[in-house]
N, C-alpha and C positions, 0 to 999 in steps of 0.2 A: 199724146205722150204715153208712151207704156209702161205701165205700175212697177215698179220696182219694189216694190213694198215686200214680198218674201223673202227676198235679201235678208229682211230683218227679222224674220221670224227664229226663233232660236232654235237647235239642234243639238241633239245627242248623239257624238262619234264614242260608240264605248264606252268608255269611264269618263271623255271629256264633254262636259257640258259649254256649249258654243253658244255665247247670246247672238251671233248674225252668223250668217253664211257669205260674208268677205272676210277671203282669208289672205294672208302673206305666202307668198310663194317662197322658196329658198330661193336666194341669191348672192350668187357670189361679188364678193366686193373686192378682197386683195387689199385689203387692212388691216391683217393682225400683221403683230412680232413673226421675225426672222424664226423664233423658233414655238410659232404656230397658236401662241399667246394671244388670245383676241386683247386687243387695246381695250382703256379705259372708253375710249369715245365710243364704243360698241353698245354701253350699254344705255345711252341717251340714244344712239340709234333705232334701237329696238324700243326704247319705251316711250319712246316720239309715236310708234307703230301699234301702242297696245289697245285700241279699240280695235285692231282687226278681232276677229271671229276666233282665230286661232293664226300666230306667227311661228312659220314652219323657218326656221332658220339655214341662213346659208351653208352649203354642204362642208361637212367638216370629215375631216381625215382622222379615222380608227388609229393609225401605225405610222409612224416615220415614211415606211415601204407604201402606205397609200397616197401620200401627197404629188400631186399632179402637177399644180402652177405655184408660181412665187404668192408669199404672203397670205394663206387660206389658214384659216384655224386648224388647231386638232384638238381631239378629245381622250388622250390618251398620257397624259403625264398629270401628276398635281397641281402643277401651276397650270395647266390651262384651266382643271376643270373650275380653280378659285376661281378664275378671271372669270368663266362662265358660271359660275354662283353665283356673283356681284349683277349680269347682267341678268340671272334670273329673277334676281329680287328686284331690279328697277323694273322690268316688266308686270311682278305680279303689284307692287307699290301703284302702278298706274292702273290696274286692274285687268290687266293681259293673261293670255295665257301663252304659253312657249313649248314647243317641240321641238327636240335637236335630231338635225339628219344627218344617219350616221355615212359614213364614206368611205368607198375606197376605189381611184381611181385607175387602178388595174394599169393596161398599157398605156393609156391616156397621159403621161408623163416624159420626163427627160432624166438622163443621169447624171445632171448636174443639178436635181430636186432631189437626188435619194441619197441614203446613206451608203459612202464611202464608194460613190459612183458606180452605184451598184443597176444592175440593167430591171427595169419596169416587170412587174409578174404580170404576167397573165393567163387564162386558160390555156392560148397556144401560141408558139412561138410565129405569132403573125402580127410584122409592126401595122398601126394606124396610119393609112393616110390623113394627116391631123396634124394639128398642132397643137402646140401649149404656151403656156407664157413663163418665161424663164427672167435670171437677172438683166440679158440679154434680148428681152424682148421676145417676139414670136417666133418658135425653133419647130423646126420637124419632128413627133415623136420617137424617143429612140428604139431600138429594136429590143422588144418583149422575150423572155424566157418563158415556157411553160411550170406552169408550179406542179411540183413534188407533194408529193402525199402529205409531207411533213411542213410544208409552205400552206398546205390548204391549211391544216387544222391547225396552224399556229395561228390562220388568217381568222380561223372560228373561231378563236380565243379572244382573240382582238376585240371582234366586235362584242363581243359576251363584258371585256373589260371596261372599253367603252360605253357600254350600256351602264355599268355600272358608274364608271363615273360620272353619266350624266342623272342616272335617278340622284346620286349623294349629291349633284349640283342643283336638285329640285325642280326639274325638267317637269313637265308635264306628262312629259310623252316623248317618245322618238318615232324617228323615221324611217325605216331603212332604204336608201338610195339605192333602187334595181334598176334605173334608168340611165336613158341619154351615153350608152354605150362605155358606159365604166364595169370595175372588175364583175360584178353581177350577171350582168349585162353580160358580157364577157363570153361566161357561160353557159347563160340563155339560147346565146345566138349561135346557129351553124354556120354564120360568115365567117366567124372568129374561132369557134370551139373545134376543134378535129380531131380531141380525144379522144382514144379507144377504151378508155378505163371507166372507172366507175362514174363519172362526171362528165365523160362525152356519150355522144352516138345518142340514144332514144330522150324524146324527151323529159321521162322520168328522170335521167340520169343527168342531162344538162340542166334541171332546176334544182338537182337535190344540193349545191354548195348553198343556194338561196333557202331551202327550205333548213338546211343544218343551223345556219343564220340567225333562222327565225327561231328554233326552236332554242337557241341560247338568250336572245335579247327578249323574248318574250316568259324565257324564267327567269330574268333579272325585274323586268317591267311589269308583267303581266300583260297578254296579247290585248288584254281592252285598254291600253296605252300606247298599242304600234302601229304604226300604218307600214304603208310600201309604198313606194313609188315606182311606177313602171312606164314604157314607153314602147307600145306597141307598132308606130308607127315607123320604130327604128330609123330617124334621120341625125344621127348626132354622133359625132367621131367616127366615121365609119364604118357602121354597125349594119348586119344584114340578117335575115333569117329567111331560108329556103319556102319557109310555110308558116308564115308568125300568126295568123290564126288558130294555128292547132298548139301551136309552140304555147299563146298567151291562154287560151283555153285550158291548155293544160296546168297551165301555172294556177290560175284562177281558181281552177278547179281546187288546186293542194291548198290555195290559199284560204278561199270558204269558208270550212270547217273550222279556223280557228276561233274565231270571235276576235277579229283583231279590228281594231278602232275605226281605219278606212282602209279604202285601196285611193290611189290619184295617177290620174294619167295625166303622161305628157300626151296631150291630146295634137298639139301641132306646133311649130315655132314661127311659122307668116299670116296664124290667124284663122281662127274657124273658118270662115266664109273659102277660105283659099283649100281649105282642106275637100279631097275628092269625093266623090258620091261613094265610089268604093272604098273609101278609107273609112268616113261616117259611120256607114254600115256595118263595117268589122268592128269599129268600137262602140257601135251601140248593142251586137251583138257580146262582144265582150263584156262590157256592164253588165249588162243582165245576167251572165251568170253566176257574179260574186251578189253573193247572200249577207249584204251590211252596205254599209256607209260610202258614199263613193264623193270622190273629190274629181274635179275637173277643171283643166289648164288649159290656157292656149289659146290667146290674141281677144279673150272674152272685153266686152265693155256692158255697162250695168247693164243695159238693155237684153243684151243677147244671153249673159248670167241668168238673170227674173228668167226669161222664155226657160231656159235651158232647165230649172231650178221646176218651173209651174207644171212640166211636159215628160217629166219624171227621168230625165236624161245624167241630172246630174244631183247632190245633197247641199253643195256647196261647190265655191269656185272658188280656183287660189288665182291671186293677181299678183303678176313680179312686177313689172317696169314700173307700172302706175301706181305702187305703194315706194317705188327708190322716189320718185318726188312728190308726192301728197300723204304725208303721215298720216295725215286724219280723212283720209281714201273713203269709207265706208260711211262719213258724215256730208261729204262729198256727193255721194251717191246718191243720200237719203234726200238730202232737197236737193239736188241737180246743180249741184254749183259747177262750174267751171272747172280744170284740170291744169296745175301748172306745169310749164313744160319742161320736157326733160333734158337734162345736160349730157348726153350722150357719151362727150369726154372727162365727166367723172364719174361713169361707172364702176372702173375699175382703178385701185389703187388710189394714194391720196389721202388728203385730210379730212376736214371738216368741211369741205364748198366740194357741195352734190352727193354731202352724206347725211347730214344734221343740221343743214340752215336753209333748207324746202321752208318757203312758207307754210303756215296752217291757214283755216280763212279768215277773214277778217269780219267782220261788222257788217263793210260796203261788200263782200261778197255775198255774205248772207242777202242782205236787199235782192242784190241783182239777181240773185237764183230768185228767188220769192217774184 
């Protein structure tokens, strides 16, 4: 049986002090208020979750104009950020820590999500082959407008305000969402980006909306509270780049220098083993050039976590599916219990059953792992 035992060894990401390295991945559930209000059951959600290492929370929408699918939280009026105060303090009450990841899902959306059916921003006027989740179920993305000078920097406001309301909600820390082919993303990639202005063409110029970003939420935060998330391997809403090795190098590179908390890749969505020899290599190449804290995603099970953690590949590793049904995931891990299974059909949307009534262990599971 292979040691998992460094899982548990504790970690310093920046300013956050992590007793383990099993962390909570964001995930989205499709359980707040109509108008973007995390519900009350949100925050026994989360604090069912707070022995992970650090709970990265499900991605939440900066601006009305970022919200993608039905029913995702936002961070961007007064009453959401109360409703996410209340869950902040039942996580830190359980002795959790919390990071809010901030959002904004660019063309990834419908205009029957936006305000006064207003059409999707995006770097360019190129819709997603993609879908979303509307009141109507699953709909084709609709077709993206490219954003105005005046649409970026209202967008850099955003998140600067957001930022703010999640430190006055007592956040740990945020996140910035540069992944999985939302507005970020967007910009990054030369499948999507075709601007000729300051924001398209070289890749200085298609990272700088990300680095403007950062350079707001981390004088709100302080960079030793931010991470990023990124997704080099561009598989998610339609997302491409001509050369994403130079593309995420580059990024890396700008990112570096800050001293911000981590970086986390979407390292794959069918699971390491599935992922290619050439792909591994690009992002072990990539790791190694940011200078800090690095997080790693994607189809990991404790086994392959330890290896990945011992071989200097990875700091920590965030886990989604397997934290939506084992709240107490990482005690799970520690004596090798058992994993209960997942209800597939309530991932999304819904109440309390396949959100907050996951067994924890029992007694007689304790034995049987022993």
């Amino acid at each position: 049986m292979t040691d998992t035992s460094i899982l548990f060894d504790p970690l310093k990401a920046g300013d956050l002090t992590l007793p383990n390295r099993v962390l909570m991945a964001p995930l989205t559930r499709n359980r707040a208020h109509a108008d973007g209000t995390p519900k009350e059951i949100a925050a026994t959600y989360y604090a069912q979750r707070a022995s992970a290492g650090l709970i990265i929370t499900e991605a939440t929408q900066i601006s009305p104009m970022g919200k993608g699918y039905i029913d995702t939280p936002g961070i961007h009026t007064q009453k959401q950020a109360d409703a996410w105060a209340r869950i902040v303090d039942a996580v830190h009450a359980a002795g959790g820590r919390i990071a809010l990841q901030l959002w904004h899902v660019g063309r990834i959306s419908h205009v029957s999500l936006l305000p006064g059916g207003a059409q999707p921003l995006s770097s360019s006027a190129v819709r997603a082959d993609s879908k979303t989740f509307t009141a109507n179920g699953f709909e084709d993305c609709s077709d993206p407008v490219a954003m105005t000078a005046d649409q970026i920097a209202r967008t850099i406001d955003d998140y600067a305000t957001a930022a703010r309301f999640a430190r006055d909600a007592g956040f740990d820390g945020v996140e910035v969402h540069g992944a999985n082919g939302y507005l970020l993303d967007q910009f990054l990639q030369d499948g999507v980006n075709r601007r000729d202005d300051d924001y398209g063409g070289s890749v200085e110029n298609r990272m700088r909306l990300l680095s403007q970003v950062l350079d707001r939420v981390t004088d709100v935060f302080g960079a030793s509270r931010v991470g990023v998330r990124l997704s080099p391997l561009g598989q998610a809403n339609d997302i491409s780049d001509s050369d994403p090795e130079t593309l995420f190098a580059g990024v890396i590179d700008m990112l570096s220098p800050r001293g911000l908390a981590y970086l986390h890749f979407v390292e794959g969505f069918t699971g390491v083993d599935d992922t290619s020899q050439d792909d591994r290599a690009m992002l072990r190449r990539l790791r190694s050039r940011f200078e800090g804290t690095y997080f790693g995603n994607g189809g990991y099970d404790a086994r392959a976590a330890a290896q990945a953690i011992r071989e200097g590949r990875a700091d920590a590793i965030a886990f989604g599916r397997p934290f939506i049904a084992n709240p107490d995931l990482p005690e799970r891990f520690r004596i090798g219990a058992a994993l209960n299974e997942q209800d597939r059909d309530t991932f999304y949307g819904g109440g309390e059953k396949g959100y907050t009534d996951y067994p924890f262990l029992t007694e007689d599971d304790v034995r049987k792992a022993g």
